[in-house]
Structures are given as C-alpha cells and as structure tokens.
Rosetta silent file (secondary structure, phi, psi, omega in degrees, C-alpha in Angstrom):
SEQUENCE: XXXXXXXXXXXXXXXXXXXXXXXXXXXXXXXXXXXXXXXXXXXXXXXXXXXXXXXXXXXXXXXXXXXXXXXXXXXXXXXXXXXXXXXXXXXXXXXXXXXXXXXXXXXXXXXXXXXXXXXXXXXXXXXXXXXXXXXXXXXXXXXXXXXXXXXXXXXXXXXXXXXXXXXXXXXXXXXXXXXXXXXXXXXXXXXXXXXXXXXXXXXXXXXXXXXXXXXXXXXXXXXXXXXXXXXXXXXXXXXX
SCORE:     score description
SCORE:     0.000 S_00000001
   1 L     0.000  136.069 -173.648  127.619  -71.395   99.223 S_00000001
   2 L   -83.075  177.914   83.363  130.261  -69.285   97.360 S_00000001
   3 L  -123.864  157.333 -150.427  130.588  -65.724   97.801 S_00000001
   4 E  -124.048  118.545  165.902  132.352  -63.290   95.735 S_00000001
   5 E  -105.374  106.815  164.471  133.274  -59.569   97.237 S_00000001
   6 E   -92.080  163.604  172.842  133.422  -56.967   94.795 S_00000001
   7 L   -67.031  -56.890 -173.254  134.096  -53.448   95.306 S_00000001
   8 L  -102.832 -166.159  156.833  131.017  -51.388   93.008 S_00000001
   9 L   -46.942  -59.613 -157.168  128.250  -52.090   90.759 S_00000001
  10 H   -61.184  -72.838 -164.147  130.626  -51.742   87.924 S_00000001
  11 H   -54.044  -35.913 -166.568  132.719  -55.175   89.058 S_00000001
  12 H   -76.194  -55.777 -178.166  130.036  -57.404   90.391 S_00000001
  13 H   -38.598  -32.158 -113.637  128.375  -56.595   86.776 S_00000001
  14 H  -126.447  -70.408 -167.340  131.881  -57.260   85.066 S_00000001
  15 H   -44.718  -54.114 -174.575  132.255  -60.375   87.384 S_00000001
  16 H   -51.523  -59.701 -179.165  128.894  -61.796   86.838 S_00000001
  17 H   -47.704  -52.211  163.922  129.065  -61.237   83.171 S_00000001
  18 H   -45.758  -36.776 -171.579  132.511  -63.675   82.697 S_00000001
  19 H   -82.460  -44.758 -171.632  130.736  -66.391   84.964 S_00000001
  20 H  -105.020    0.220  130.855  127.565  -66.898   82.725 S_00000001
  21 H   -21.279  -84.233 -167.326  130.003  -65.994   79.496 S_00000001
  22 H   -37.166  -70.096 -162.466  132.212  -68.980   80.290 S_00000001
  23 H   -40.986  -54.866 -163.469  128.792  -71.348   80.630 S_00000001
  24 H   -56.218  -76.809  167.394  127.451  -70.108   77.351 S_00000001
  25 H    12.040  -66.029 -151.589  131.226  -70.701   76.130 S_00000001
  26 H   -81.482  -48.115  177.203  131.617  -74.129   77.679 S_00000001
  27 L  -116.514   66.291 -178.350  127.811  -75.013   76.544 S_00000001
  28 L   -17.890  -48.559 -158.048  125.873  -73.565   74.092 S_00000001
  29 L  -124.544   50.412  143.880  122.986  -75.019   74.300 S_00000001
  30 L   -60.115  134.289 -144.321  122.299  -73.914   77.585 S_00000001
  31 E  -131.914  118.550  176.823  119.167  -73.591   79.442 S_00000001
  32 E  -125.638  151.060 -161.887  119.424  -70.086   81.306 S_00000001
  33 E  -115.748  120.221 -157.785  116.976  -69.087   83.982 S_00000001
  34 E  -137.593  159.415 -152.858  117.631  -64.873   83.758 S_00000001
  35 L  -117.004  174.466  179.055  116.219  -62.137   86.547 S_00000001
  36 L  -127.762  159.981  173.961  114.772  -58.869   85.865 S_00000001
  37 L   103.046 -162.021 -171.858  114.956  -55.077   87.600 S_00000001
  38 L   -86.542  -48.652  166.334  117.604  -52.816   88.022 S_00000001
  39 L   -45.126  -43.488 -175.837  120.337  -55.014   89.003 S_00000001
  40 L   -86.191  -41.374 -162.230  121.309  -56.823   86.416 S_00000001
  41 H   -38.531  -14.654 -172.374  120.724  -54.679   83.727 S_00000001
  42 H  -109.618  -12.924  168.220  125.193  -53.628   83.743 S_00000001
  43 H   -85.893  -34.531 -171.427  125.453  -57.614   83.867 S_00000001
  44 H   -74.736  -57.754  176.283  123.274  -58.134   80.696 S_00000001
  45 H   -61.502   -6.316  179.682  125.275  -55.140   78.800 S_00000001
  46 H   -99.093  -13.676  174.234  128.669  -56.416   79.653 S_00000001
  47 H  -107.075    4.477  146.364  127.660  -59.724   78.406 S_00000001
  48 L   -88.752    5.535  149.552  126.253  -58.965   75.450 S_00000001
  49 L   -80.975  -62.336  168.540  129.672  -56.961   74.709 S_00000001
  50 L   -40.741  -48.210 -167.911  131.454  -60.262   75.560 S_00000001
  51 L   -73.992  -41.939 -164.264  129.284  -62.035   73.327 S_00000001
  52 L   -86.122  -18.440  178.111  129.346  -60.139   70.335 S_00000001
  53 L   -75.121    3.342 -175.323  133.174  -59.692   70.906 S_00000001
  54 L  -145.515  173.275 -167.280  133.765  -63.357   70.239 S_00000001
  55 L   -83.588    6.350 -163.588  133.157  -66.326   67.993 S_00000001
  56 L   -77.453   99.233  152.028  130.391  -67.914   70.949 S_00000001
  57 L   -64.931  137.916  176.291  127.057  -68.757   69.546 S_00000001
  58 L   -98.051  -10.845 -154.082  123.455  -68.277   70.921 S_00000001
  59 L   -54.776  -33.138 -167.889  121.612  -69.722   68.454 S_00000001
  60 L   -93.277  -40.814  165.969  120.952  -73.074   70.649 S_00000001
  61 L     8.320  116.946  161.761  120.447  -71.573   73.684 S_00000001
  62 E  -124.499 -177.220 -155.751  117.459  -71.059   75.542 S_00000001
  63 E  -135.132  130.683  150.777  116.494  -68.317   78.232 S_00000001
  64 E  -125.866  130.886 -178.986  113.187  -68.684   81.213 S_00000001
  65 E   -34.296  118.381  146.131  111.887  -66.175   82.587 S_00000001
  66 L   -68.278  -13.366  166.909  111.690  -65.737   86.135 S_00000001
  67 E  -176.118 -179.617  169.143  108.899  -63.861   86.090 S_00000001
  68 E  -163.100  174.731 -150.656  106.479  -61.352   84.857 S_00000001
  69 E   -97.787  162.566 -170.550  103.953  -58.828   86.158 S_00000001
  70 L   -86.134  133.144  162.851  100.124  -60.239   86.013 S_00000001
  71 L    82.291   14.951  179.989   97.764  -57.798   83.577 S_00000001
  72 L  -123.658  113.593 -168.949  100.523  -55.829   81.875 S_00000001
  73 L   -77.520  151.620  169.432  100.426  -56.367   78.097 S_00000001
  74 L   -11.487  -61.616 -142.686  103.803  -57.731   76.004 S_00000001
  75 L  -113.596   -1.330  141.048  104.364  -54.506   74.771 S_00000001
  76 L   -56.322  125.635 -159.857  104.173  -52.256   77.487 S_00000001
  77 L   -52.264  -11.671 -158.710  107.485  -50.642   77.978 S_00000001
  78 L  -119.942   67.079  149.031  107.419  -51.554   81.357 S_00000001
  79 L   -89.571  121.102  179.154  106.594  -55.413   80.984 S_00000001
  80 H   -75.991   39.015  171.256  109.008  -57.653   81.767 S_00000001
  81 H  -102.270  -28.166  170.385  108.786  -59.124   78.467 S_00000001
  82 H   -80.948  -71.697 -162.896  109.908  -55.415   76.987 S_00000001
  83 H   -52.960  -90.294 -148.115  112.840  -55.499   79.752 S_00000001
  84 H   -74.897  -13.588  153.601  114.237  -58.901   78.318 S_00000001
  85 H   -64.705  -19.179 -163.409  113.572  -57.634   74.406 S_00000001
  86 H  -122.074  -33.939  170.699  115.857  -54.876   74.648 S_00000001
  87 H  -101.615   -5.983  179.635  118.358  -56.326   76.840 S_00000001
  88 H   -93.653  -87.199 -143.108  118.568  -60.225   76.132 S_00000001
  89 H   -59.856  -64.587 -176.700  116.389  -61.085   73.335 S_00000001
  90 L   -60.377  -66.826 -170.786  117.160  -58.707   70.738 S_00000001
  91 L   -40.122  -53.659 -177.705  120.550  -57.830   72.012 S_00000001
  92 L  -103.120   18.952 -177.153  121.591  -61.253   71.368 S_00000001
  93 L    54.643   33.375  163.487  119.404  -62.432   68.328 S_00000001
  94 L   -67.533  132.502 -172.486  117.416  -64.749   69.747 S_00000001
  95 L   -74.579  138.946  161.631  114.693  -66.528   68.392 S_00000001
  96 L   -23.904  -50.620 -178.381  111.539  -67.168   69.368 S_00000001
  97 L   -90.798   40.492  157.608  111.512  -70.538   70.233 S_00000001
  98 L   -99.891  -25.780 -166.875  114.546  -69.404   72.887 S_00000001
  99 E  -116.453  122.532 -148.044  112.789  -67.244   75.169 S_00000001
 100 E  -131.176  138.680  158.260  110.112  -68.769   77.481 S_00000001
 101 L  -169.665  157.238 -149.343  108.286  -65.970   80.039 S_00000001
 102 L   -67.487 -169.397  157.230  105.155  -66.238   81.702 S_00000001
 103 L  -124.419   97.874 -133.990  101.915  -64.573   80.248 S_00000001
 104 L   -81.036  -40.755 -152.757  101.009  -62.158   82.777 S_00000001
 105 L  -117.485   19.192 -173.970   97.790  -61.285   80.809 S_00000001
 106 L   -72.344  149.770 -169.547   96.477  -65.103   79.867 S_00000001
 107 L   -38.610  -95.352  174.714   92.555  -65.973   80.223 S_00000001
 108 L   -68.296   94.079 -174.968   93.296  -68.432   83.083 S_00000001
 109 H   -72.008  -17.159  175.332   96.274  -67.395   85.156 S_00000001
 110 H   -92.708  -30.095  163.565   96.091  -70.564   87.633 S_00000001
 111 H   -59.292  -61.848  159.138   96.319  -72.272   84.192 S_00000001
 112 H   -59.866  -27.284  173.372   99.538  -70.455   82.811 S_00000001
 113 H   -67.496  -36.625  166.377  101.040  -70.924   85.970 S_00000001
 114 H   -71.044  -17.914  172.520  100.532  -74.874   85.412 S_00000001
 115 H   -89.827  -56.970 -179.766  102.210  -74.530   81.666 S_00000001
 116 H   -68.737   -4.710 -179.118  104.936  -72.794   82.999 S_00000001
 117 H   -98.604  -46.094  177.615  106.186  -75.137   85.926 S_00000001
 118 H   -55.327  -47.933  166.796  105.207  -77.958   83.510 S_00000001
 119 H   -54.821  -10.971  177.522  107.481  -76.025   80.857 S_00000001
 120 H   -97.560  -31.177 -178.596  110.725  -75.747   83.428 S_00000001
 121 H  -118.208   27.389  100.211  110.344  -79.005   83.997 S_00000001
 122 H    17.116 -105.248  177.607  110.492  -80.090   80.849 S_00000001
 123 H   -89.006   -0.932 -159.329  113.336  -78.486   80.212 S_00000001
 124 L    27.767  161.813 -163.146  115.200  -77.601   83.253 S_00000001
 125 L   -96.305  154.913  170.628  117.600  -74.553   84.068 S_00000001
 126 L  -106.757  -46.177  159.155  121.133  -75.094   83.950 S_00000001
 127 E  -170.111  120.371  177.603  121.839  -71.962   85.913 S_00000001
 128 E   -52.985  135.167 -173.566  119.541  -69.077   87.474 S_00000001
 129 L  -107.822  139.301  157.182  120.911  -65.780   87.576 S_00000001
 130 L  -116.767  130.682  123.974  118.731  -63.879   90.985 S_00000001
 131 L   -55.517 -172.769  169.778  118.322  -60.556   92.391 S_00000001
 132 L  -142.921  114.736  159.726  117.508  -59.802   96.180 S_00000001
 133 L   -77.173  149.731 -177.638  114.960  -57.847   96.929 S_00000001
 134 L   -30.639  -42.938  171.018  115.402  -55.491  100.068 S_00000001
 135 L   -84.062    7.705 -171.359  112.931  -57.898  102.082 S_00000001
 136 L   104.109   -3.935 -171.112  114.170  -61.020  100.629 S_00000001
 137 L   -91.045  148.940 -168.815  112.291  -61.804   98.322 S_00000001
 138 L   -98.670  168.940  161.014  113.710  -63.978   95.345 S_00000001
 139 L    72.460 -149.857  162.117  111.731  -63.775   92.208 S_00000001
 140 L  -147.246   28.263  145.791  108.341  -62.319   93.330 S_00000001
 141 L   -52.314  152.666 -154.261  108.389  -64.595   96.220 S_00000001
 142 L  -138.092  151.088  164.899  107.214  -62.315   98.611 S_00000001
 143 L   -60.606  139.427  176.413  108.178  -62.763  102.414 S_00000001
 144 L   102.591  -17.891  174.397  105.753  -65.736  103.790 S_00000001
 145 L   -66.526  126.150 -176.845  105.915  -67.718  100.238 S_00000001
 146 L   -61.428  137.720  167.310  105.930  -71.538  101.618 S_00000001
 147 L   -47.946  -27.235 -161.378  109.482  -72.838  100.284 S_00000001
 148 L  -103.493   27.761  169.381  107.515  -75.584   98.541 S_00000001
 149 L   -67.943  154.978  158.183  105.795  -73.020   96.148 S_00000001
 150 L  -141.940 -172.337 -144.075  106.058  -73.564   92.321 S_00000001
 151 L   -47.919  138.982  177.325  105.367  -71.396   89.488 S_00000001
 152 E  -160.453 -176.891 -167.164  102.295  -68.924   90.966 S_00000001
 153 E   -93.892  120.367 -159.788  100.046  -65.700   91.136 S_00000001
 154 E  -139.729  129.567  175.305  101.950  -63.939   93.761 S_00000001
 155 E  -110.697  150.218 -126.412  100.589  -60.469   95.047 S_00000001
 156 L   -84.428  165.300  145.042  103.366  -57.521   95.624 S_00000001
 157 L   -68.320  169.524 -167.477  104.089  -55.857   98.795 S_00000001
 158 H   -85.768  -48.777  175.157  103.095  -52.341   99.223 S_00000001
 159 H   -54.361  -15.121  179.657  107.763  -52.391   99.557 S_00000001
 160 H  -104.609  -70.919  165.476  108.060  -54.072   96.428 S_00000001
 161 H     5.159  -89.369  158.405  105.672  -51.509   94.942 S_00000001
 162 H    -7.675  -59.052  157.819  107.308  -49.127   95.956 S_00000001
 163 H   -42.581  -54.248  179.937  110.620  -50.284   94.813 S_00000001
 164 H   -62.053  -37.462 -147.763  109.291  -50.639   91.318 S_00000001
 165 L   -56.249  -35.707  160.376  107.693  -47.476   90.963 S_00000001
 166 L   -45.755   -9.378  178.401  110.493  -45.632   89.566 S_00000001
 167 L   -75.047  -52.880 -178.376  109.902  -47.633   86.464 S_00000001
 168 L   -75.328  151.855 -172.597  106.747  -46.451   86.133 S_00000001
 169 L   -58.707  -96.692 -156.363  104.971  -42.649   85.507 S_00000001
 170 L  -130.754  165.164 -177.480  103.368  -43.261   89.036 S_00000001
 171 H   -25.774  -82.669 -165.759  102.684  -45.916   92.053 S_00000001
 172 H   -20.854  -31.575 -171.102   99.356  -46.475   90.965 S_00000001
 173 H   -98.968  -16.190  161.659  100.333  -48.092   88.010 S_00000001
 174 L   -41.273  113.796 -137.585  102.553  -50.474   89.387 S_00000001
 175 L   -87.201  167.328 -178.110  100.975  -53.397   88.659 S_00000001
 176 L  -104.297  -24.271 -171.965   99.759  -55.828   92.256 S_00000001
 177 E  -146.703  138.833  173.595  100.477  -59.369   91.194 S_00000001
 178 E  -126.254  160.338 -173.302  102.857  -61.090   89.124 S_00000001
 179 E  -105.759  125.168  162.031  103.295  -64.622   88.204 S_00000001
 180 E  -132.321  164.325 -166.268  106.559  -66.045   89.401 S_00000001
 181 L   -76.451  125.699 -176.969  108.541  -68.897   89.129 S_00000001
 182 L   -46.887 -163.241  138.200  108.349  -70.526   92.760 S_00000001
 183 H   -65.250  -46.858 -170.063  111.010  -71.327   95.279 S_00000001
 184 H   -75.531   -7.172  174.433  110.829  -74.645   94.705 S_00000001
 185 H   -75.597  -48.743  166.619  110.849  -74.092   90.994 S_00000001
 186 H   -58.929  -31.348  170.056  113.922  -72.119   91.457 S_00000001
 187 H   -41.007  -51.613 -176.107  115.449  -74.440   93.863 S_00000001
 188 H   -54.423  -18.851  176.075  115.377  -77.172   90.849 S_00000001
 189 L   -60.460  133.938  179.569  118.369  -75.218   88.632 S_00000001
 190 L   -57.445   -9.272 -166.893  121.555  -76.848   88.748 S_00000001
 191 L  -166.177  123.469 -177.369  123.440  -74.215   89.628 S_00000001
 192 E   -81.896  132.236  163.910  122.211  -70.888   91.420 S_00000001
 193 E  -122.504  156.043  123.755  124.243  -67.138   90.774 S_00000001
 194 E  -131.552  157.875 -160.471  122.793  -64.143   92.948 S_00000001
 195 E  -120.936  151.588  178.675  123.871  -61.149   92.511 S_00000001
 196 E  -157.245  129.050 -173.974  123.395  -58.099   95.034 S_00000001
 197 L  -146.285  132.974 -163.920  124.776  -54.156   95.125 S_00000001
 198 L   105.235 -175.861 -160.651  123.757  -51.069   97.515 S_00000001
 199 L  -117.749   14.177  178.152  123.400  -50.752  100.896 S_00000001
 200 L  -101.249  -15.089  152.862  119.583  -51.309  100.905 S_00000001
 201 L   -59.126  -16.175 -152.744  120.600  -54.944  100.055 S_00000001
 202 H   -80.673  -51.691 -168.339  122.402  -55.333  102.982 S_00000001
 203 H   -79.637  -24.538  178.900  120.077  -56.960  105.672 S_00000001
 204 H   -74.749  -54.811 -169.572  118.785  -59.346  102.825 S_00000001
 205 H   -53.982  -22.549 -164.314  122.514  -60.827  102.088 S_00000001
 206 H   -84.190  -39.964  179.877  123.314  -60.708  105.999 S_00000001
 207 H   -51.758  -40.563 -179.095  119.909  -62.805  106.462 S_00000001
 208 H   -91.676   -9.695 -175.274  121.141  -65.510  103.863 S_00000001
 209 H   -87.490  -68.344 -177.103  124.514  -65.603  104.696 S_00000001
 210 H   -77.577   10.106 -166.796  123.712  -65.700  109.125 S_00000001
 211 L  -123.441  149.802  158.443  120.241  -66.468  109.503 S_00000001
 212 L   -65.959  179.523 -171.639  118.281  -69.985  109.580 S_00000001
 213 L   -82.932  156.934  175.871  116.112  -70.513  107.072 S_00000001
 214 L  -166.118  154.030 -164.552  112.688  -68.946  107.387 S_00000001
 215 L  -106.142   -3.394  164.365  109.766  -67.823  104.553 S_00000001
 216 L   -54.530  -38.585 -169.289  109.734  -64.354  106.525 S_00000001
 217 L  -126.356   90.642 -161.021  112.855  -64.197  104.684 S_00000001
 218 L   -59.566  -10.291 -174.340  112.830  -66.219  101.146 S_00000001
 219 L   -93.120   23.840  162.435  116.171  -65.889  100.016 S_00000001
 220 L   -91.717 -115.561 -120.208  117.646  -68.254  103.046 S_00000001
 221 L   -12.447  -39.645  174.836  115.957  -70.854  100.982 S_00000001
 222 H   -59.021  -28.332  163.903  118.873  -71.018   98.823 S_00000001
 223 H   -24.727  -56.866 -176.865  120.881  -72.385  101.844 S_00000001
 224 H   -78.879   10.776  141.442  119.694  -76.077  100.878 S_00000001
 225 L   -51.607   94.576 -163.706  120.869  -75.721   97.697 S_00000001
 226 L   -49.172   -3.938 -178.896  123.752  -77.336   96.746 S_00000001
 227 L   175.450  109.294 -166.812  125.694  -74.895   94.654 S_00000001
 228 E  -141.576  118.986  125.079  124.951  -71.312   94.973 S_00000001
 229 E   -86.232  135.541  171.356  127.251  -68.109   94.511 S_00000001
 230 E  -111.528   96.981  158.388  126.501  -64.978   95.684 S_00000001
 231 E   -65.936  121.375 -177.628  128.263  -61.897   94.119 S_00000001
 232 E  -144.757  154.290  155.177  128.106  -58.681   96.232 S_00000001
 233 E  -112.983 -171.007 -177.125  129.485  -55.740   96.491 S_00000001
 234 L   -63.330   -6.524  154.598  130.856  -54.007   99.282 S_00000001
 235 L   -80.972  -86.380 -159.168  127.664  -51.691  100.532 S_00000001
 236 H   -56.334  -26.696 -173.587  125.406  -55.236  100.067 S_00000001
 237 H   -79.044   -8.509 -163.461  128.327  -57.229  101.785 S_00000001
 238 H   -50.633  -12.547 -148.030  128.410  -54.730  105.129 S_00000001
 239 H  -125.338  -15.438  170.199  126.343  -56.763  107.466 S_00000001
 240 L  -130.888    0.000    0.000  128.289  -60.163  106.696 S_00000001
C-alpha cells in the first residue's frame, strides 16, 4: 500500500487528478471504476480542466459506476446518475455506450445486481478511484458487509444517512438502500486509488493503515490487495 500526504483538499484533488490523467494519457481506452459524494467532486473538476487542456482523448474510454441509490429515478438531481452527468459524463463528452451505473429503480433489483457484476466482469476495471466513509465503509459497503460480497442491495446506516442528507431538502428523503458494487467486486480492479480529506476521516484511514482486517471496518479489505494508494490529507492522515 502507497500513501500519499497532502496538505488540503485543494492538493489531494490536484494530486489525484494527475494520477488518473496520466492513465487516461498512457491508455485511452481505459476501463475506469469512478466514486461518488463530496470528495471527489475537486478531483473530477481538476481533471476535466486537465483534459480539455490537452490533446488526450475520451472517446474510447469507459467509466462503472460504483454505485447508485435503490428507488431514486435517473433524473433526480440527487441520483447518482445526475452526480456523474454533470461532473464526468457530460463534462467530458461521453457517450452512452461509456458509462455503465447500476439501475437503482429496475423491476427486479436482485436481478440488476446479477447484470451488473456479470457486466464488471466482462469488462474489468483498470483502476477504482474510492472514498472512505467515516465508518469505513467503501462503496455502500456498510460495516458487517462479508468481504466476499459482489455487486448487491445494501441498506444505509442511520450514519451514512445522515452524512448524505445535506444533499438532500431533508433526512427523510435520503433514500435507505443502494445497490453497490461489492468488496469483492471492487477487490477485482487492477489497481485501487482512495482518496480521503477532513478530520472525520481520520479513524477510517488509521483503521486501514493499523488495524487487521475486519468487516466491522470494510475499508481494511483493501489490505489484500496488491496495489492500492491512498491519498490523504493532513486532518484524514492524523491518526496514522
């Protein structure tokens, strides 16, 4: 495992941005596995400045989801299918048949979860970009998700709720279950980034960097992964 100490927000975004730059650079026709939330969102705008500032094509590319919330339609602003239209999809002129994300609102949901695990592995990720949520959870693994989950129905914490809710007019509407891409689904990407900044971040990065592995806390699962960086900054780095 790598890690990378930045000072702010601003740098680990900056940092982050250069790192999955280069891949697209180096590969075009890359298969990127891309996060959601609040975090990333200063990594997605510096690299869609980067992008458009150079001669680097997207066109072959493709982008999966890690997740999305169950029973919240496409076009609800606060779907993560609306989150990766305004800052991915669009931003970088991507086509339809580039952007793979689950469908949160399909007839059979134990059924879409089976198309989308069949669909990663398919095609497989070349390299996952992660948040961390405050408990640990990768994804919308939740603390207690068996490592040897794959793509599933996963229902929130009252703390991940909670978390969200600023997105939303009020709690209530925070949706309870989302379908995410497993551990073990994520485990399969060749190459792991996570990225983590504040100081409410803190006990999850000190757990994967000092702790054994344990599903109380899903983000040690990335420990058996062969090639993982973790970008933090210095409030998420405090505890290791």
């Amino acid at each position: 495992m790598k890690i990378i100490r930045v000072k702010d927000y601003n740098e680990m975004s900056k940092t982050t941005a250069k790192l999955f730059f280069d891949k697209i650079k180096e590969r075009p026709s890359i298969h990127l596995g891309l996060a959601t939330g609040g975090t990333p969102v200063g990594m997605y705008e510096k690299l869609t400045e980067m992008l458009r500032s150079s001669t680097v094509s997207t066109g072959s590319l493709k982008v999966f989801n890690l997740d999305e919330y169950a029973d919240l339609p496409q076009n609800d602003s606060n779907s993560y299918y609306s989150f990766m239209k305004k800052h991915v999809y669009n931003p970088w002129g991507l086509k339809e048949d580039q952007c793979f994300i689950p469908d949160g609102t399909a007839e059979n949901l134990q059924e879409e979860c089976r198309r989308y695990e069949a669909l990663l592995d398919e095609n497989g990720v070349d390299i996952q970009l992660l948040g961390a949520g405050a408990n640990g959870h990768i994804g919308f693994n939740e603390p207690g998700t068996p490592f040897d989950s794959e793509t599933h129905v996963e229902k929130l914490k009252s703390t991940t709720r909670e978390a969200n809710a600023r997105f939303f007019p009020s709690l209530e509407e925070v949706p309870t279950h989302a379908v995410t891409m497993g551990i073990s689904s994520i485990l399969k990407a060749k190459e792991i980034v996570l990225i983590a900044s504040g100081e409410a971040k803190a006990e999850a990065i000190n757990s994967l960097v000092n702790s054994s592995m344990t599903e109380e806390w899903p983000i040690t699962a990335l420990q058996q992964h062969p090639d993982v960086t973790v970008i933090v900054d210095e409030t998420a780095a405090a505890s290791i």
